[in-house]
LOZA-511377 format. One record per residue: residue number from 1; residue in three letters; z, x, y of N, C-alpha, C, O in turn. Coordinates in nm, 4 decimals. Example, Ala and Ser with C-alpha at 12.3 -4.5 7.8 and 13.67 -1.06 7.14 Angstrom:
2
resi; resn; n_pz; n_px; n_py; ca_pz; ca_px; ca_py; c_pz; c_px; c_py; o_pz; o_px; o_py
1; Ala; 0.7800; 1.3190; -0.5690; 0.7800; 1.2300; -0.4500; 0.7800; 1.3200; -0.3300; 0.8465; 1.4236; -0.3319
2; Ser; 0.7080; 1.2850; -0.2250; 0.7140; 1.3670; -0.1060; 0.7870; 1.2900; 0.0030; 0.8039; 1.3409; 0.1138
This chain:
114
resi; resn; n_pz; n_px; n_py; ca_pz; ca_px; ca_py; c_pz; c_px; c_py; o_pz; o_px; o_py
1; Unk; 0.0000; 0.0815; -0.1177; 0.0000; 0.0000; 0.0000; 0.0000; 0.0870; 0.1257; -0.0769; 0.0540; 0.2159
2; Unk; 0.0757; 0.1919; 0.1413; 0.1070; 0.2550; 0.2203; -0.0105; 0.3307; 0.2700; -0.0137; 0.3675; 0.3874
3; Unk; -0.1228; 0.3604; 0.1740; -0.2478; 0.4113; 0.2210; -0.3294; 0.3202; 0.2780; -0.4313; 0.3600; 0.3345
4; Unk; -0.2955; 0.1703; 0.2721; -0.4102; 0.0780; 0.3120; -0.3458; 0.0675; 0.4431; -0.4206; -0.0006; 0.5132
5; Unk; -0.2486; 0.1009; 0.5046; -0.1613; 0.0263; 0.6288; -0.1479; 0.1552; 0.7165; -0.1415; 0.1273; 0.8363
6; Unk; -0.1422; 0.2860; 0.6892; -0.1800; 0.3895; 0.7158; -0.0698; 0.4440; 0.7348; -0.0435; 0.4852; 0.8478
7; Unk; 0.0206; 0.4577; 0.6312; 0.1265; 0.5071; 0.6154; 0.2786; 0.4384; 0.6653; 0.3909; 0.4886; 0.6612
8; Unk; 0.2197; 0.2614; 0.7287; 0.3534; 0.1939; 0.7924; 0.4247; 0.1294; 0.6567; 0.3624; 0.1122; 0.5519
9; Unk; 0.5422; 0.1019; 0.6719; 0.6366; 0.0069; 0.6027; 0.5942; -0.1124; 0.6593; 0.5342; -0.1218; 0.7663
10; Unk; 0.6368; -0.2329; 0.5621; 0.6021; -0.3804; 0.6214; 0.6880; -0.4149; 0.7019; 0.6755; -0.4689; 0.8118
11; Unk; 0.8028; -0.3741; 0.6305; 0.9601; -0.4646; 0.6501; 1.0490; -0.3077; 0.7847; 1.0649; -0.1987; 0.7297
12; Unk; 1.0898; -0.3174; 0.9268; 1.1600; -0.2347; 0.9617; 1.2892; -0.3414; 1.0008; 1.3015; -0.4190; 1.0955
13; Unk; 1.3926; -0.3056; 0.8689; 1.5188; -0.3997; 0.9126; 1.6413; -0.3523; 0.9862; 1.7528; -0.4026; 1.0003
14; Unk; 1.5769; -0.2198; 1.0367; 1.6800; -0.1767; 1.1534; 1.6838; -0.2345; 1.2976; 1.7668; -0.2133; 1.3861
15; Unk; 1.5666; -0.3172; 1.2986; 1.5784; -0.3709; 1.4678; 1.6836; -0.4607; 1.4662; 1.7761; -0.4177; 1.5351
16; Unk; 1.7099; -0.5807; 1.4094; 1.7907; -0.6578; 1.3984; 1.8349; -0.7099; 1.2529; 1.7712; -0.7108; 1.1476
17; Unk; 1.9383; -0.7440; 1.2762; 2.0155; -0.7944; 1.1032; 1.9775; -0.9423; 1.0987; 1.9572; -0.9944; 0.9891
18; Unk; 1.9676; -1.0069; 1.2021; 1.9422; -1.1576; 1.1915; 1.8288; -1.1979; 1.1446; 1.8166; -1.2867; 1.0603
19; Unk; 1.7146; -1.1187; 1.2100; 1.5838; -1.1565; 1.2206; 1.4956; -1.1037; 1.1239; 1.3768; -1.1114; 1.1551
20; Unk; 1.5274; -1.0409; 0.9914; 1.4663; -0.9895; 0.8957; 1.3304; -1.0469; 0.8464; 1.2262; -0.9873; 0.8192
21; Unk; 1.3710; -1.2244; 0.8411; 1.2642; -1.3160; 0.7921; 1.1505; -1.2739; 0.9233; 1.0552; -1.1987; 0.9033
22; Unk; 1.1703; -1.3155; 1.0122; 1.1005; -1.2978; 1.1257; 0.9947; -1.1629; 1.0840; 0.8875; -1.1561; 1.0238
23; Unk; 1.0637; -1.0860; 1.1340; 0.9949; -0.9859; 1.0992; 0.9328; -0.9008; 1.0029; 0.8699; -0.7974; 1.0256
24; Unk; 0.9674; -0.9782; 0.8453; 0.8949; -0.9245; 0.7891; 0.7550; -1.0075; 0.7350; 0.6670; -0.9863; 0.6516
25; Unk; 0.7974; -1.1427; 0.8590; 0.6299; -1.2551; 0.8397; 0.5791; -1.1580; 1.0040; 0.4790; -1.0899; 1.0261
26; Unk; 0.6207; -1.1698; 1.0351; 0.4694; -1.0894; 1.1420; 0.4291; -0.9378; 1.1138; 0.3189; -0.8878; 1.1362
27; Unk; 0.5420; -0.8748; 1.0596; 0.4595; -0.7617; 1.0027; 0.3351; -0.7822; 0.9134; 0.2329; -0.7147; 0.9263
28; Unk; 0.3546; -0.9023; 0.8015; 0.2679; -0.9313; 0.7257; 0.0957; -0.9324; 0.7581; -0.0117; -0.8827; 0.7242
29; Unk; 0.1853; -1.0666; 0.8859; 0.0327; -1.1019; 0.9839; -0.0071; -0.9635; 1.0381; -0.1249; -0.9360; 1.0153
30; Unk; 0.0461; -0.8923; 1.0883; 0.0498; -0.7513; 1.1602; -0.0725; -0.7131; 1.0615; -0.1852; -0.6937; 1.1070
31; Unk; -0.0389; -0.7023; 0.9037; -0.1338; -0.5977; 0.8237; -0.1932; -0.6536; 0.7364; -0.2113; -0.5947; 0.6299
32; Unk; -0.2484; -0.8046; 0.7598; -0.3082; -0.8954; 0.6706; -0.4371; -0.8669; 0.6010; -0.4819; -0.8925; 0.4892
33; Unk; -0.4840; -0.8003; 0.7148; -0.6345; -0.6929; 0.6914; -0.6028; -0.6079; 0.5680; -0.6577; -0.5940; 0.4587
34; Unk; -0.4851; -0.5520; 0.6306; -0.4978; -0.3834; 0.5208; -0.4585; -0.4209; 0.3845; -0.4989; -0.3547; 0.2889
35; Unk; -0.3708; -0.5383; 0.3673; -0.2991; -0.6045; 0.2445; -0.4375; -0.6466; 0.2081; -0.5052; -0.5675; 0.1425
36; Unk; -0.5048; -0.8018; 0.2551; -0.6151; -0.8365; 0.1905; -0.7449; -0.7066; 0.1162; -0.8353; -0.7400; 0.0396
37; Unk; -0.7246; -0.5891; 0.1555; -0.7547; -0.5218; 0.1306; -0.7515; -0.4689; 0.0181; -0.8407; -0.4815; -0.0657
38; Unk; -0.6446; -0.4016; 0.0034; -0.5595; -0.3537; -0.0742; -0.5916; -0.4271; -0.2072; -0.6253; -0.3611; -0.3055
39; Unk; -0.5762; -0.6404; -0.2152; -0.5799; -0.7054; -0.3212; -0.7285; -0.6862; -0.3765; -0.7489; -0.6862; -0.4979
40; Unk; -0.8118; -0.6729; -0.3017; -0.9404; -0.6853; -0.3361; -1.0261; -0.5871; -0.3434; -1.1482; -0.5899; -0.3277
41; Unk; -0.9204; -0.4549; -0.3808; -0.9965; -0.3211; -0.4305; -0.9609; -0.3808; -0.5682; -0.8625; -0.4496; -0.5952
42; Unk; -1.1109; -0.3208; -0.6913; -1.1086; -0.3348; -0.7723; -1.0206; -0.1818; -0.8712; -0.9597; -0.1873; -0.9780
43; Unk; -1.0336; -0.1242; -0.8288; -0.9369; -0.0016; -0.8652; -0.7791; -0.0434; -0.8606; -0.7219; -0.0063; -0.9631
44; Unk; -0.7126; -0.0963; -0.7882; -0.6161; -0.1605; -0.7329; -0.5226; -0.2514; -0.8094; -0.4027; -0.2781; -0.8168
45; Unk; -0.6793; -0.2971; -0.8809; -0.6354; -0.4266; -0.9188; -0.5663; -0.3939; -1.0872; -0.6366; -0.3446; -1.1754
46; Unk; -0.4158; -0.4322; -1.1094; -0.3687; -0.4923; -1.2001; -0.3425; -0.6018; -1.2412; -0.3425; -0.6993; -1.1661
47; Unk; -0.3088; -0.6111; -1.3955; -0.2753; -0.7707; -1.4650; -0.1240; -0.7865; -1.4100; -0.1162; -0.8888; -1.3421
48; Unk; -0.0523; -0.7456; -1.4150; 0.0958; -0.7517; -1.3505; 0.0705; -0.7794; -1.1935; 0.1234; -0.8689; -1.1277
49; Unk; 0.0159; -0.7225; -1.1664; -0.0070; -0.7315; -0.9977; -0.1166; -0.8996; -0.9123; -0.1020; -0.9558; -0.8037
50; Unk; -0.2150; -0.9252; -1.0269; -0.2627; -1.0692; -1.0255; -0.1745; -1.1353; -0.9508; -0.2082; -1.1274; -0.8326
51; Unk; -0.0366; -1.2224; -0.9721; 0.0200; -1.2975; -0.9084; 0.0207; -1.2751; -0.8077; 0.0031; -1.3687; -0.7298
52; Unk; 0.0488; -1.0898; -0.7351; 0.0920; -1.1137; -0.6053; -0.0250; -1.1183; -0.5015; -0.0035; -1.1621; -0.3885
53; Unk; -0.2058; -1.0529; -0.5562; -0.2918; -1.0444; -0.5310; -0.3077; -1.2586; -0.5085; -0.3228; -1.3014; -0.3940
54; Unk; -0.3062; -1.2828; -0.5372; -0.3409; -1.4289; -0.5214; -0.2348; -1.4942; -0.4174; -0.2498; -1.5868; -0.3378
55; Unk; -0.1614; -1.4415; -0.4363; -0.0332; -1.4841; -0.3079; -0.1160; -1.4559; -0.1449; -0.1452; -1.5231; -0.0459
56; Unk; -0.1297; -1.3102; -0.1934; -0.2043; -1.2633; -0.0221; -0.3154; -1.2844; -0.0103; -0.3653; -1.2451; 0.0951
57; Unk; -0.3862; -1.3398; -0.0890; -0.5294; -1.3997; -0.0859; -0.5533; -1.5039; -0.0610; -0.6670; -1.5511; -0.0639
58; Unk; -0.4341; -1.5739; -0.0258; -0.4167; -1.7323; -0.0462; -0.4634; -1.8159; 0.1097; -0.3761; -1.8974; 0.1395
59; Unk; -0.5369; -1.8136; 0.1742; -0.5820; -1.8677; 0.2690; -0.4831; -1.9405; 0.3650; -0.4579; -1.9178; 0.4833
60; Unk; -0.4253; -2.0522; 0.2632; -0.3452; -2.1643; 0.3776; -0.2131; -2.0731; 0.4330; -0.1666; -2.0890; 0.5459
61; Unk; -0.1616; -1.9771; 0.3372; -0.0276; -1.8831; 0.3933; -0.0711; -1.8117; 0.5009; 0.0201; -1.8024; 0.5830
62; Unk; -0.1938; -1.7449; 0.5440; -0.2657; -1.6418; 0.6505; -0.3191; -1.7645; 0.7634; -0.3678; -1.7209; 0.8677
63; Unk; -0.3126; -1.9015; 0.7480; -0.3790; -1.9792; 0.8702; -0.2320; -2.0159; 0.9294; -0.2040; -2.0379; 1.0473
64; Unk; -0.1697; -2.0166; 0.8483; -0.0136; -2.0657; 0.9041; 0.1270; -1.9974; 0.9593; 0.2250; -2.0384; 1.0214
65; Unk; 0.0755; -1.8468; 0.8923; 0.1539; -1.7094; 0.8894; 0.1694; -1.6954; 1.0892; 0.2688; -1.6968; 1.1618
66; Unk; 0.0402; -1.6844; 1.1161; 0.0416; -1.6691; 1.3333; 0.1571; -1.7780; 1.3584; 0.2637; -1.7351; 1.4026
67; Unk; 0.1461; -1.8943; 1.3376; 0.1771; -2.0289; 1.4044; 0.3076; -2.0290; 1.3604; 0.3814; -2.1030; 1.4254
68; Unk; 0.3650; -1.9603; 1.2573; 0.4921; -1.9148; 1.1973; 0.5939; -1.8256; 1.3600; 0.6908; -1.8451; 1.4334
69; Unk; 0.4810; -1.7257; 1.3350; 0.4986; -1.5880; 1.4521; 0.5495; -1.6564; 1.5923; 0.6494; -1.6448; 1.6631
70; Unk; 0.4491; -1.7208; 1.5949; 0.4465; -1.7622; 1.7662; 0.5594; -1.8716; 1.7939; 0.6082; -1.8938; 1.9047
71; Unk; 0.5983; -1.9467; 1.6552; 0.7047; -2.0217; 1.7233; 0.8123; -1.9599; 1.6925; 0.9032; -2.0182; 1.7516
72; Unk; 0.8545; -1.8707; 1.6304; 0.9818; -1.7966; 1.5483; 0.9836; -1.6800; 1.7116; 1.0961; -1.6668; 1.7596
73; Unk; 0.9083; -1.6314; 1.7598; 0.9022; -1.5305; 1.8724; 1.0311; -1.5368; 1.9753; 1.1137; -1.4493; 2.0011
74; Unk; 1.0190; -1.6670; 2.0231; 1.1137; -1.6748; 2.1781; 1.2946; -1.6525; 2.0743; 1.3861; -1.5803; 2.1141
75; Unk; 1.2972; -1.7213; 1.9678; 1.3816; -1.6854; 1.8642; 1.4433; -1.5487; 1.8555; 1.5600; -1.5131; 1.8722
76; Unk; 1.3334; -1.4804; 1.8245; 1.3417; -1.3489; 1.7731; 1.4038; -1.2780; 1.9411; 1.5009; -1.2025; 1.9437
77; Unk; 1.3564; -1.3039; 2.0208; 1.3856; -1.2293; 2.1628; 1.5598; -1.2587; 2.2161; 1.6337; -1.1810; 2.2765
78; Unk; 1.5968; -1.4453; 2.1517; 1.7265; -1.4365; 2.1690; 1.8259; -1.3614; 2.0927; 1.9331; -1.3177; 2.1346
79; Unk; 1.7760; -1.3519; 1.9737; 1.8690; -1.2816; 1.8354; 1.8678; -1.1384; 1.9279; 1.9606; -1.1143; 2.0051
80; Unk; 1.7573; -1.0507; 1.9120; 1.7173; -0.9048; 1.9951; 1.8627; -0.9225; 2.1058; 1.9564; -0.8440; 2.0917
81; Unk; 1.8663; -1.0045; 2.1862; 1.9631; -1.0086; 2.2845; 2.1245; -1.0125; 2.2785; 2.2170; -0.9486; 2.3287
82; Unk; 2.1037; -1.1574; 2.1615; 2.2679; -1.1055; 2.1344; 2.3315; -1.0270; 2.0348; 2.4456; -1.0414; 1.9909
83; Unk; 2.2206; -0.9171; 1.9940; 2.2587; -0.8431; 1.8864; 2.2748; -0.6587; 1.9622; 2.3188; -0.5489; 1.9282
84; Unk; 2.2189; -0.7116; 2.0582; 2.2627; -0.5294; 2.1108; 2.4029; -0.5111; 2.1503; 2.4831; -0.6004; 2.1775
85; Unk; 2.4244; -0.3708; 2.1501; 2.5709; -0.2785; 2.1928; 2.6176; -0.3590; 2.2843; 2.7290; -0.4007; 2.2527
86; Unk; 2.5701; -0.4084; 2.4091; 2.5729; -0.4616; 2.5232; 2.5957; -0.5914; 2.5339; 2.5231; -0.6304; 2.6254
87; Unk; 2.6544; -0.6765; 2.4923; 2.6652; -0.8060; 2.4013; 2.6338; -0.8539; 2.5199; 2.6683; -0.7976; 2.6237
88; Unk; 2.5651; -0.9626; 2.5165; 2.5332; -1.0860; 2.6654; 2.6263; -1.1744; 2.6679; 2.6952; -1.2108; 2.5726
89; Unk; 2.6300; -1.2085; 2.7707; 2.7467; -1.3240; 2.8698; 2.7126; -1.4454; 2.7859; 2.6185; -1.4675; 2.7097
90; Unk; 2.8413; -1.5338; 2.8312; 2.7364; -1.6630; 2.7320; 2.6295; -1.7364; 2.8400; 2.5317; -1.7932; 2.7913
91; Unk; 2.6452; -1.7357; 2.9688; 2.5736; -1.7747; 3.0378; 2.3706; -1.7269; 2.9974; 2.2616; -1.7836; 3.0046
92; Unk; 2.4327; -1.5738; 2.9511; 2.2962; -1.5265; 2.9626; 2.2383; -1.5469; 2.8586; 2.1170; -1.5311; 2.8443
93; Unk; 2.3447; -1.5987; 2.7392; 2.2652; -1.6034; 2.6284; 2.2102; -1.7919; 2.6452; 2.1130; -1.8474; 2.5938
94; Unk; 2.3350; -1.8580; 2.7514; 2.2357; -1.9788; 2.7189; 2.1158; -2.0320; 2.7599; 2.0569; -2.1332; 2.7220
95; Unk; 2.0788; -1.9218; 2.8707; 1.9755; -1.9040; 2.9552; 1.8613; -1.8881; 2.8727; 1.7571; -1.9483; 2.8988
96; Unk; 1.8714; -1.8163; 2.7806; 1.7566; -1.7595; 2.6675; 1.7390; -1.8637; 2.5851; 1.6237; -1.9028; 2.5668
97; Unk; 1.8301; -1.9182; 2.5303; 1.8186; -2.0130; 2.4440; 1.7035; -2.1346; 2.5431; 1.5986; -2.1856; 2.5038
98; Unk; 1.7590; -2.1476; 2.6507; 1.6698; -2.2356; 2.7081; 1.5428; -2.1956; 2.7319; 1.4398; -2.2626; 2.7398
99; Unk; 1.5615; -2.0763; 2.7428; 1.3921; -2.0354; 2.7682; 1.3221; -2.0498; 2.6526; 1.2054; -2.0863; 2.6671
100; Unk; 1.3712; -2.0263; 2.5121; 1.3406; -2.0327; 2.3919; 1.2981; -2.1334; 2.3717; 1.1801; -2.1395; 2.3373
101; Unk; 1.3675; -2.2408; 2.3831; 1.3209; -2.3991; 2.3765; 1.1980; -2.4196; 2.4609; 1.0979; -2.4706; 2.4104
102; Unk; 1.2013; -2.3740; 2.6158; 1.0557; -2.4209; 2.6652; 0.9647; -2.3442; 2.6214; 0.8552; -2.4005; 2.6192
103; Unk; 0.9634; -2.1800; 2.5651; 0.8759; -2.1620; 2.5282; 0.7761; -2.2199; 2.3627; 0.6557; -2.2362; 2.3430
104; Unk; 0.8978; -2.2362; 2.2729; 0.8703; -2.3546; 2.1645; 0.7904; -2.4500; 2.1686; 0.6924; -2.4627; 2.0952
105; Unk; 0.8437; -2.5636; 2.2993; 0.7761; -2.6578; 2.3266; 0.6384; -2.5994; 2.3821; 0.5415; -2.6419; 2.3191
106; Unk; 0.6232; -2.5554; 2.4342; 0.4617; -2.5177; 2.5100; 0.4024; -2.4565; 2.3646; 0.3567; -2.5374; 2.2840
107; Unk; 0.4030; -2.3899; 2.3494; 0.3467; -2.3610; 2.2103; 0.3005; -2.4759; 2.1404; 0.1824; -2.5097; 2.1489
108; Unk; 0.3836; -2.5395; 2.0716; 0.3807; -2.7185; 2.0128; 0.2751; -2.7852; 2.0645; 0.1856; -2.8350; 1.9961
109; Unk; 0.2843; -2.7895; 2.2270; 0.2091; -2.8739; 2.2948; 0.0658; -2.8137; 2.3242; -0.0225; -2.8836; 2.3739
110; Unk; 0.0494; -2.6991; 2.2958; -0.0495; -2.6021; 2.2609; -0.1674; -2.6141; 2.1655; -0.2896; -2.6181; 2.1799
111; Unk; -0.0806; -2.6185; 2.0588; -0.1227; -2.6785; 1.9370; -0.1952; -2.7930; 1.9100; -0.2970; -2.8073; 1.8422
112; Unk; -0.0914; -2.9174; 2.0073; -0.1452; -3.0851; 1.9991; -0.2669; -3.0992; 2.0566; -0.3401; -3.1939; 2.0277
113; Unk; -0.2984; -3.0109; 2.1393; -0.4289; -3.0461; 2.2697; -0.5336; -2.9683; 2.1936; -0.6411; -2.9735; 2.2533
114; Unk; -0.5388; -2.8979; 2.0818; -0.6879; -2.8734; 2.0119; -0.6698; -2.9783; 1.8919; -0.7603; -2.9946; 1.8101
């Protein structure tokens, strides 16, 4: 894998402890190329390995994987916040949270208008 992605890890679970899921679905999206890749070298390809080759090949998980990203994001920026050395006020964290929510909603409403 590591040769198709060019030497990155998928998963970096040192940024935050909360947000693991998060980040290890946009890394995914991040290297969907180099993975789809990867499944569909025929050299590559094992009988043990089949299941997971069909997992990342799987179309409806890669149309839904972004739309995952983009609403999990404003999320990911509050966790980032109240997880540093520097702990935030609660004011500041409820500030984020709210921003989180309008950015959610616009996204959503993003979505509805195509």
């Amino acid at each position: 894998m590591k040769s198709y992605t060019k030497d990155r890890e998928l998963l970096r679970p040192g940024i935050t402890r909360f947000a693991t899921v998060f980040i290890a679905i946009e890394s995914l999206v991040r290297h969907s190329m180099e993975l789809k890749r990867m499944c569909t070298n025929p050299e590559k390809r094992q009988s043990e390995a089949e299941n997971i080759s069909s997992i990342i090949l799987n179309n409806k998980f890669w149309s839904r994987a972004p739309e995952v990203c983009s609403l999990m994001e404003p999320l990911g920026k509050v966790l980032k916040l109240v997880d540093q050395d520097k702990k935030a006020t609660l004011p500041i964290a409820y500030e984020a949270m709210d921003r989180a929510k309008m950015a959610i909603k616009e996204t959503v409403k993003d979505w509805q208008t195509y």
